[in-house]
NUTORZA-373202 format. One record per residue: residue in three letters; x, y, z of N, C-alpha, C, CB in turn. Coordinates in Angstrom, 1 decimal. Last residue first. Glycine has a CB too. Example, Ala and Ser with C-alpha at 12.3 -4.5 7.8 and 13.67 -1.06 7.14 Angstrom:
! NUTORZA-373202
NODE   r     nX     nY     nZ    caX    caY    caZ     cX     cY     cZ    cbX    cbY    cbZ
NODE ser   12.8   -2.2    7.1   13.7   -1.1    7.1   12.9    0.0    7.9   14.1   -0.6    5.7
NODE ala   13.2   -5.7    7.8   12.3   -4.5    7.8   13.2   -3.3    7.8   11.3   -4.5    9.0
***
This chain:
! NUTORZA-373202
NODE   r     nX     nY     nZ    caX    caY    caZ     cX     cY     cZ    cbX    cbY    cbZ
NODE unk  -28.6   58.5   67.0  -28.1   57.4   67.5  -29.0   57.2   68.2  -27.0   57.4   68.0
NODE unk  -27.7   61.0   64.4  -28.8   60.1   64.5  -28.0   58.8   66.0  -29.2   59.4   62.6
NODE unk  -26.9   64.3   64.3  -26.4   63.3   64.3  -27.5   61.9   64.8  -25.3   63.6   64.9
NODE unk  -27.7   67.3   64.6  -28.2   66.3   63.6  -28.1   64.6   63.1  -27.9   66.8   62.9
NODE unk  -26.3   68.6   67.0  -25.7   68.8   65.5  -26.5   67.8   64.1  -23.8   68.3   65.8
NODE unk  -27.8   67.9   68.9  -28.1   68.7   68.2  -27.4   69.4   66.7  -28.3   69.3   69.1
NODE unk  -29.1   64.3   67.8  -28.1   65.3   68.5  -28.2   66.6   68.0  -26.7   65.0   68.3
NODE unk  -31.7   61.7   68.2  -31.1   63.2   67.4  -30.1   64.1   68.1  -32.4   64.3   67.1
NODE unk  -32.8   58.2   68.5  -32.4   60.3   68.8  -31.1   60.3   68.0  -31.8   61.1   71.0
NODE unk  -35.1   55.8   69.0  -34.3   56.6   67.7  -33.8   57.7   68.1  -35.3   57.0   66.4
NODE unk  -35.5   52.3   70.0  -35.6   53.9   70.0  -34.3   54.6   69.2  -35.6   54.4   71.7
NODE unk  -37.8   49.9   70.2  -36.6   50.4   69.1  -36.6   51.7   69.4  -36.9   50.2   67.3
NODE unk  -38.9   46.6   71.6  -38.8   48.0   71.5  -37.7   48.9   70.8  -38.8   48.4   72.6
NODE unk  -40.8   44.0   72.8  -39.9   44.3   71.8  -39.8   45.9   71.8  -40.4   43.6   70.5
NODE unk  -41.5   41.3   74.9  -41.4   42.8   74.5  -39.9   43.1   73.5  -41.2   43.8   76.2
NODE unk  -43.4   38.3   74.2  -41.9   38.8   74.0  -42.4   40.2   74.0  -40.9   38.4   72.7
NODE unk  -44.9   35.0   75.1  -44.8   36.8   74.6  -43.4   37.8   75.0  -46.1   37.7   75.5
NODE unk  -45.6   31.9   73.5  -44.4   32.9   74.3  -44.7   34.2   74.2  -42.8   32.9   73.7
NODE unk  -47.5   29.1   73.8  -47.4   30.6   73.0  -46.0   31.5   74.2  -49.4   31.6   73.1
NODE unk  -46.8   25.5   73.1  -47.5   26.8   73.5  -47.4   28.0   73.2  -47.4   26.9   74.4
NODE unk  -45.3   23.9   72.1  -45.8   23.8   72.9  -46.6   24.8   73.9  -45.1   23.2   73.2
NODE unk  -45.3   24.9   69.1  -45.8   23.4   69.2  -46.7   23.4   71.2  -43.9   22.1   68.9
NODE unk  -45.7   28.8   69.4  -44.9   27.3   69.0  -45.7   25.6   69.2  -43.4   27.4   70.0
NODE unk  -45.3   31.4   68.6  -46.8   30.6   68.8  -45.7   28.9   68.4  -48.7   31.4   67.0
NODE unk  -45.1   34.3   69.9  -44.4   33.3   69.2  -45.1   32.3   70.0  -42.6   33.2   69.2
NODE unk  -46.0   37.7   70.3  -46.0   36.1   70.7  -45.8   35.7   69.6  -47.3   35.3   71.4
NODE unk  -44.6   40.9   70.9  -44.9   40.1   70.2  -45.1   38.8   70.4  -44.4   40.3   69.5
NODE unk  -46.0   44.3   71.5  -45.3   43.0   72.4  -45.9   41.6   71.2  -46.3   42.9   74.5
NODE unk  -43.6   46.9   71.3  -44.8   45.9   70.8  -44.1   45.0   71.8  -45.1   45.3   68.7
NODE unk  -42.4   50.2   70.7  -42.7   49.2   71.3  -43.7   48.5   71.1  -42.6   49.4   72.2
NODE unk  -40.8   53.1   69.6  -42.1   52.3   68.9  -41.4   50.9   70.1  -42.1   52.1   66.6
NODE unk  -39.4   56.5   70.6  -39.5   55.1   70.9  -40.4   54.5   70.7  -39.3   54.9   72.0
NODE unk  -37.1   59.4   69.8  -39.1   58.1   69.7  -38.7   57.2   70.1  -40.2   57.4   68.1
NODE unk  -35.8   62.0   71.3  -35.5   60.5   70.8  -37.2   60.6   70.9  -34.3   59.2   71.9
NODE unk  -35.8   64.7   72.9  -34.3   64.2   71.0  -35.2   62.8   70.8  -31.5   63.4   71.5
NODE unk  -38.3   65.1   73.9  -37.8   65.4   73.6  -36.8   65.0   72.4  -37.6   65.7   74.3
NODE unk  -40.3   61.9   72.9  -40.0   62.9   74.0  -38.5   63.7   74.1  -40.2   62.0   75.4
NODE unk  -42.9   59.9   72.0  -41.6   60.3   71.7  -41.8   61.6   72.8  -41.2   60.7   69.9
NODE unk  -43.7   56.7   71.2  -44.3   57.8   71.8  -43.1   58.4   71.6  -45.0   57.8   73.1
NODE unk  -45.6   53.9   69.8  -44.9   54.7   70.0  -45.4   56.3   70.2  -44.1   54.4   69.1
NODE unk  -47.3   50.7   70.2  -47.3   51.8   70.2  -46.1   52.4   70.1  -47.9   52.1   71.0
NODE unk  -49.1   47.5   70.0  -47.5   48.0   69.5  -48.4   49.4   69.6  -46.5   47.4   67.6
NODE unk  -49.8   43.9   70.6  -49.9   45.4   70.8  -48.8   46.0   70.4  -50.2   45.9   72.2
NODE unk  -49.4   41.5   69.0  -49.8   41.6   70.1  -50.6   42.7   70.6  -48.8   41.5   70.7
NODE unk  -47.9   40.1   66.3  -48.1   41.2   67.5  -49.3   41.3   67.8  -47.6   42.6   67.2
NODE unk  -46.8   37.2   65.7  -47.7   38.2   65.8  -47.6   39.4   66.7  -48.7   37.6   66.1
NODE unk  -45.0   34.5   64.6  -44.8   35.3   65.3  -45.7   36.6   65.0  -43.7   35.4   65.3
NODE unk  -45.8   32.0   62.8  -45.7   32.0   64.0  -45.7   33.4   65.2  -44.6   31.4   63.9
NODE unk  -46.0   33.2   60.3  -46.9   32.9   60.9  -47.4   32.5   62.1  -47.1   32.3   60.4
NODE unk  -43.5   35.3   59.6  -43.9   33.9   59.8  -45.3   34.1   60.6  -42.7   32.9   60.5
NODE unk  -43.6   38.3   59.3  -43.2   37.4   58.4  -42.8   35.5   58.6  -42.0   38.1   58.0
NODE unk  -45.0   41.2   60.4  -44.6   39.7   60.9  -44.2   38.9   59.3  -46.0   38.9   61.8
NODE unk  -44.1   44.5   61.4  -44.3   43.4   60.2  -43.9   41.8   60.9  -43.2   43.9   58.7
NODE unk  -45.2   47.7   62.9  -44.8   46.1   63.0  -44.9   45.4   61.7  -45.8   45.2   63.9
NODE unk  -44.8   50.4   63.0  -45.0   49.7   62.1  -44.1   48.4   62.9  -44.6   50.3   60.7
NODE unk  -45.0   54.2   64.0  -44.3   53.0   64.1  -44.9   52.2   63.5  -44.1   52.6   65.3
NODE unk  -43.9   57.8   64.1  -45.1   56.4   63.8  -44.1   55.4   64.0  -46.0   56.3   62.2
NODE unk  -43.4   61.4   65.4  -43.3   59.8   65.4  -44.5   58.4   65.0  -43.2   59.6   66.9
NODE unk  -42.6   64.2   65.9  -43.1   63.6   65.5  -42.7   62.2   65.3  -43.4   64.1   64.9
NODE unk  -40.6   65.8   66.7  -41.4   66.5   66.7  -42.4   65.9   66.3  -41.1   67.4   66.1
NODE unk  -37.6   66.0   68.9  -38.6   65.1   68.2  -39.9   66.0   68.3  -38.7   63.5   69.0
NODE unk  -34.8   68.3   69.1  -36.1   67.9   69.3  -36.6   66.7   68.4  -37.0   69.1   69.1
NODE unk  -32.2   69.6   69.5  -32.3   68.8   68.9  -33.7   68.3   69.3  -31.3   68.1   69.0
NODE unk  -29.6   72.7   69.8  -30.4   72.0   70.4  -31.1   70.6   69.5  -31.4   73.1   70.9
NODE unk  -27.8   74.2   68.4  -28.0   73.7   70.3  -28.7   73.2   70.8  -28.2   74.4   71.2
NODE unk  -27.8   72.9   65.4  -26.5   73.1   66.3  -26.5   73.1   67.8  -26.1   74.4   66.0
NODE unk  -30.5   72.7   65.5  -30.2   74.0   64.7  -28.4   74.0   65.4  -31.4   75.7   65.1
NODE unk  -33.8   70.5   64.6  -32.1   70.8   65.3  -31.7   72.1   64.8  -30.7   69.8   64.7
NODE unk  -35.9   68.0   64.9  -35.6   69.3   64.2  -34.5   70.0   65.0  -36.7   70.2   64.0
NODE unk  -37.4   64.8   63.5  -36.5   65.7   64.4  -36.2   67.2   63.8  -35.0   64.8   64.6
NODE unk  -39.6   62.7   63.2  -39.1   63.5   62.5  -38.2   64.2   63.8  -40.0   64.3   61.6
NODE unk  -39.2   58.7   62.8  -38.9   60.1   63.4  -38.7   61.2   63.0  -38.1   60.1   63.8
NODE unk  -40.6   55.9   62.9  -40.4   56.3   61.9  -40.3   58.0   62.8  -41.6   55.7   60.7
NODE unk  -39.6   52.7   63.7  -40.1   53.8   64.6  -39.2   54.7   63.5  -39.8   53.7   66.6
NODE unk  -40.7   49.3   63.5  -40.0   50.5   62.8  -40.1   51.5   64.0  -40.6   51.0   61.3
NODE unk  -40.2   45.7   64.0  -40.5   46.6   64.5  -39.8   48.0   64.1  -40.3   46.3   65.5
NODE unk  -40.7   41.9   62.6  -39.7   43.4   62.8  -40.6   44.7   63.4  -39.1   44.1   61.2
NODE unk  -39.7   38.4   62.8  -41.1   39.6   62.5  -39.9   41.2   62.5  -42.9   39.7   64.5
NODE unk  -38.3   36.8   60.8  -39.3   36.5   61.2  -40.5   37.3   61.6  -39.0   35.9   62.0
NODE unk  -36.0   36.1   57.9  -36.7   37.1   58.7  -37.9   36.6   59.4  -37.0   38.3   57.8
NODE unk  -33.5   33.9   58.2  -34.7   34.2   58.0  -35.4   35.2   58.6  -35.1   33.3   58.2
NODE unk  -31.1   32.8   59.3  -31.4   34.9   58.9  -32.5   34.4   58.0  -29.8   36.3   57.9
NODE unk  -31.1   30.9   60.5  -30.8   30.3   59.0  -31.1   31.7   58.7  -32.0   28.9   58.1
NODE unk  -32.0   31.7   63.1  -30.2   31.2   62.8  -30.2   30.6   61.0  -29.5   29.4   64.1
NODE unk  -34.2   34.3   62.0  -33.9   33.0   62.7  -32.5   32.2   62.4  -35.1   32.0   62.4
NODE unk  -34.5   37.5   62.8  -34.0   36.2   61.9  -33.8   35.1   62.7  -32.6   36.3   61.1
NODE unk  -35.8   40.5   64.0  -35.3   39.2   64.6  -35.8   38.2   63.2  -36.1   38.9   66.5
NODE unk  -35.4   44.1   63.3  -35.9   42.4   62.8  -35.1   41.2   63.1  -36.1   42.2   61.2
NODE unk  -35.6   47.2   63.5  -35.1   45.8   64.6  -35.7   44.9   63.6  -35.9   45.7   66.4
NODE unk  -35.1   50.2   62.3  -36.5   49.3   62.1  -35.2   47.9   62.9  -37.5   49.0   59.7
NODE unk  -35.6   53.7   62.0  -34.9   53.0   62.6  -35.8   51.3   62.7  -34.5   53.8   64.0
NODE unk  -35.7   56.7   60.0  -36.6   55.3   60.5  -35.4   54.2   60.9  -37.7   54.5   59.1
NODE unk  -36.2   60.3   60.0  -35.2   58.4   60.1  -36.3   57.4   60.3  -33.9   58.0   61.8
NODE unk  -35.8   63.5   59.0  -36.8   62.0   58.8  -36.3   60.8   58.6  -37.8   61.9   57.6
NODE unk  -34.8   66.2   59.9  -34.2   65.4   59.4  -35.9   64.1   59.9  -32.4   65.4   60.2
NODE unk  -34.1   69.9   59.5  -35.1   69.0   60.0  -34.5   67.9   59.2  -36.8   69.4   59.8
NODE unk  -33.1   72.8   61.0  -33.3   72.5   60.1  -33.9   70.8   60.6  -32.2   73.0   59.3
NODE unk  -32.8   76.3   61.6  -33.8   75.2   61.7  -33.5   73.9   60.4  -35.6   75.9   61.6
NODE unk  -29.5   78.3   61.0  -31.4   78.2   60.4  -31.8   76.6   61.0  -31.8   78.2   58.1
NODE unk  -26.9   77.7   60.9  -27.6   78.1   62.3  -29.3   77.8   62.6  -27.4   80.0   62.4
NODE unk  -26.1   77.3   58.4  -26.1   75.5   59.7  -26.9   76.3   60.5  -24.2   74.6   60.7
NODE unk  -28.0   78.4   55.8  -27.2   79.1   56.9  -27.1   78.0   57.9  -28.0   80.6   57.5
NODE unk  -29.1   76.9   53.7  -28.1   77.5   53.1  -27.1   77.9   54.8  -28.9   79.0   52.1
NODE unk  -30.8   73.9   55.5  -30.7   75.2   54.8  -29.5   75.9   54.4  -31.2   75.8   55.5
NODE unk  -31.4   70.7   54.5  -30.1   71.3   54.7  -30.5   72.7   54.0  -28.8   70.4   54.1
NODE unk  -33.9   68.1   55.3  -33.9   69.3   55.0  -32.7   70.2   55.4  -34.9   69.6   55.5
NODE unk  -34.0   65.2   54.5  -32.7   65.9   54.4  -33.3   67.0   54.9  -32.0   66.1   53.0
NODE unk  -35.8   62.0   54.8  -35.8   63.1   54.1  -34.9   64.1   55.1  -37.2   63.6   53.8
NODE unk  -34.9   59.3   55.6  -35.6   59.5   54.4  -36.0   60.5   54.2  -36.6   58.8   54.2
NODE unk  -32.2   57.2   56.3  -32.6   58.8   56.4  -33.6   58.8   55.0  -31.0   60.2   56.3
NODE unk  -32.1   54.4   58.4  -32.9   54.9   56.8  -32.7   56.3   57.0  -34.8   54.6   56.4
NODE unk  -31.0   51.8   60.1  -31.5   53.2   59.9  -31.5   53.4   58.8  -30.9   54.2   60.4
NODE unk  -31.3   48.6   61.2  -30.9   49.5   60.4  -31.5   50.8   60.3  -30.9   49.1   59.5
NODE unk  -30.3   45.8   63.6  -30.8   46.9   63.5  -30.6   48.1   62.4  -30.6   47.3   64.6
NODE unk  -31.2   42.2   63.8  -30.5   43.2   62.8  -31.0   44.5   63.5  -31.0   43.1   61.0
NODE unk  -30.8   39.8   65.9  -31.3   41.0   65.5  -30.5   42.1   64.9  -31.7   41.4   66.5
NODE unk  -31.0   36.3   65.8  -30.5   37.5   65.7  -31.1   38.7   65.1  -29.6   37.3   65.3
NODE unk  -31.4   33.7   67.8  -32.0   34.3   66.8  -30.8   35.7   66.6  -33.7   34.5   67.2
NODE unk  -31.5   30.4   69.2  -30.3   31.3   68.8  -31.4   31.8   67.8  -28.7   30.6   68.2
NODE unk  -33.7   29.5   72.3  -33.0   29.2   71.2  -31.8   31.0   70.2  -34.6   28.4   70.2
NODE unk  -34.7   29.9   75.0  -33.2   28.7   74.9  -32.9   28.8   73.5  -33.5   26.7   75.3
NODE unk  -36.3   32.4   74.3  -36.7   30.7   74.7  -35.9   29.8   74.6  -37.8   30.0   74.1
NODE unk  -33.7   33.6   72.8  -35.1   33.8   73.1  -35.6   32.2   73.5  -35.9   34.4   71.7
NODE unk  -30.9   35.1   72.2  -31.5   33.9   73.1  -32.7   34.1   73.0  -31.1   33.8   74.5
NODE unk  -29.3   36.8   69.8  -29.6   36.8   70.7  -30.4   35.5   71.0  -30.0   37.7   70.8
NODE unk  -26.3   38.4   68.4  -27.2   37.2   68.3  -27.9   37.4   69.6  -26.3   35.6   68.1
NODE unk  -26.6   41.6   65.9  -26.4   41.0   67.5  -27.5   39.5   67.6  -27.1   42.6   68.9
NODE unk  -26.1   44.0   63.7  -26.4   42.6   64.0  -25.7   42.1   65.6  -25.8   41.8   62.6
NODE unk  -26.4   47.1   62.5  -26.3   46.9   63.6  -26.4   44.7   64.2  -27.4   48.2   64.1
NODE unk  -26.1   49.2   59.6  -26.4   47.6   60.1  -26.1   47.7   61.3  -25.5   46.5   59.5
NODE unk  -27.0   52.1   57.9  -26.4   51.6   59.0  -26.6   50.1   59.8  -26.6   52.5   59.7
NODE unk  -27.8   54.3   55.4  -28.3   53.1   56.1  -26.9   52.7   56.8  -29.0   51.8   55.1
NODE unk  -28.8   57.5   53.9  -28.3   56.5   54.3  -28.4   55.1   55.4  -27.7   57.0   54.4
NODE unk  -29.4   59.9   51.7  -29.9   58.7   52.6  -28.7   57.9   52.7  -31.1   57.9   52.0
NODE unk  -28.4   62.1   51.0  -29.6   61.9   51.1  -30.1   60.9   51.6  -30.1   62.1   50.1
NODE unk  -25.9   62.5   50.7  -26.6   62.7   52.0  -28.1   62.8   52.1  -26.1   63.8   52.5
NODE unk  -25.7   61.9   48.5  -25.0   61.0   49.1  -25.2   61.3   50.9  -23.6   61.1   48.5
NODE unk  -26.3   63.3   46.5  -27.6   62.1   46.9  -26.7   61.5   47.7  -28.2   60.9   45.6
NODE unk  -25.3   65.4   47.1  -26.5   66.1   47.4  -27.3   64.5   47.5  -27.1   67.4   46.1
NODE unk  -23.0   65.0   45.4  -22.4   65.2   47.1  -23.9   64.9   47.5  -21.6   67.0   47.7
NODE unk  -24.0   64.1   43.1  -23.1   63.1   43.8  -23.4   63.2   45.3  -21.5   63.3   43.6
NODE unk  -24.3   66.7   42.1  -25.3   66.0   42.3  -24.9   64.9   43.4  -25.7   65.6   41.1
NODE unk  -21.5   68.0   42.7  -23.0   68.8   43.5  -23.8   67.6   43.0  -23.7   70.7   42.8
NODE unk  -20.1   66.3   40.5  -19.9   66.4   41.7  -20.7   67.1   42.6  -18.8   66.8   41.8
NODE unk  -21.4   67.4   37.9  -21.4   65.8   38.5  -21.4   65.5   40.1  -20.2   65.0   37.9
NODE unk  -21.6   70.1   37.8  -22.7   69.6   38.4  -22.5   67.8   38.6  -23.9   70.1   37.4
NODE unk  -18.5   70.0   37.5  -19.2   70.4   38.7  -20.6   70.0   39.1  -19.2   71.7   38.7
NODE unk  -18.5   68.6   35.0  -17.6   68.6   35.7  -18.3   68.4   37.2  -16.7   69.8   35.4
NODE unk  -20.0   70.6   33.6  -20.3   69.1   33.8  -19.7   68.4   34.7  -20.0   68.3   32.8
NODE unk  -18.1   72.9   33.6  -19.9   73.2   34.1  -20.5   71.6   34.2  -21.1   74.3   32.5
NODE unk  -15.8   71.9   32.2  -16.1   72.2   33.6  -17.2   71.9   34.1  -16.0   73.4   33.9
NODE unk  -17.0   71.6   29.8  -17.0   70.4   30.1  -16.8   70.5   32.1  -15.7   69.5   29.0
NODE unk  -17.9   74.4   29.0  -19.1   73.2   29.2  -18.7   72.0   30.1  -19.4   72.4   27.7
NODE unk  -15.2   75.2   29.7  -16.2   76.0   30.0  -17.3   74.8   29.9  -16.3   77.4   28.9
NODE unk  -14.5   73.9   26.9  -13.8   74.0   27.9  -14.5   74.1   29.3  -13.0   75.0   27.5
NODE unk  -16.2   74.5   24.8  -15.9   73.3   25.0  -15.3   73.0   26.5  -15.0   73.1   24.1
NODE unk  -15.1   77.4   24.5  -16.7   76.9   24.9  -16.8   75.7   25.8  -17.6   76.5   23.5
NODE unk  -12.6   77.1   23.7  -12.9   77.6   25.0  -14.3   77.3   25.5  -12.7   79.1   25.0
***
């Protein structure tokens, strides 16, 4: 019966650990080709949940940390540069707020720099923007670039 009783109690905590990392994060692809100076690039868009807060009662406050990050590949999906906008949000079922926001440029060719980059946020959603040049043979290009992140008030990310 012990035996029995243990192997339940294993049983269950397999499944409560499972359920608890499986809303602990997650990611979402978004890919779209796009045109930049007559040529073919594409932009990936992915989300991150990087921290959960789920209270005992759905009514209680509760709080969620995304990062939503854009990176334009070159038609061989070479990564070239990218843009994050890192969000905290806080919700309780009626409502849904941004309570905080950073952002992060990465370049990964030498060609493409930023420029300037800020973010700002306002009520459900952040929004991180840069302006990035692409430094080519026959000169330099500047490009706006921007990534916005919201929160529903049921917690839902879009």
């Amino acid at each position: 019966m012990r035996k029995i009783l243990l192997f339940i109690l294993c049983c269950f905590m397999s499944v409560f650990v499972l359920s608890v990392t499986a809303h602990a994060y997650e990611t979402t692809t978004d890919i779209q080709k796009i045109i930049i100076g007559g040529e073919e690039y594409y932009l990936i868009t992915t989300d991150s949940v990087i921290q959960t807060d789920s209270p005992q009662n759905t009514n209680d406050l509760q709080t969620k940390t995304e990062t939503r990050t854009s990176t334009i590949l070159d038609a061989l999906q070479n990564p070239l540069w990218s843009i994050s906008v890192t969000a905290t949000f806080i919700y309780d079922g009626t409502m849904s707020q941004c309570v905080a926001c950073s952002h992060q440029t990465t370049s990964y060719d030498s060609h493409w720099m930023t420029k300037s980059s800020s973010c700002s946020h306002s009520g459900n959603y952040a929004t991180a923007s840069a302006t990035v040049t692409q430094t080519m043979p026959l000169g330099t290009h500047d490009y706006y670039a921007s990534v916005t992140i919201s929160c529903t008030p049921a917690g839902l990310i879009y």
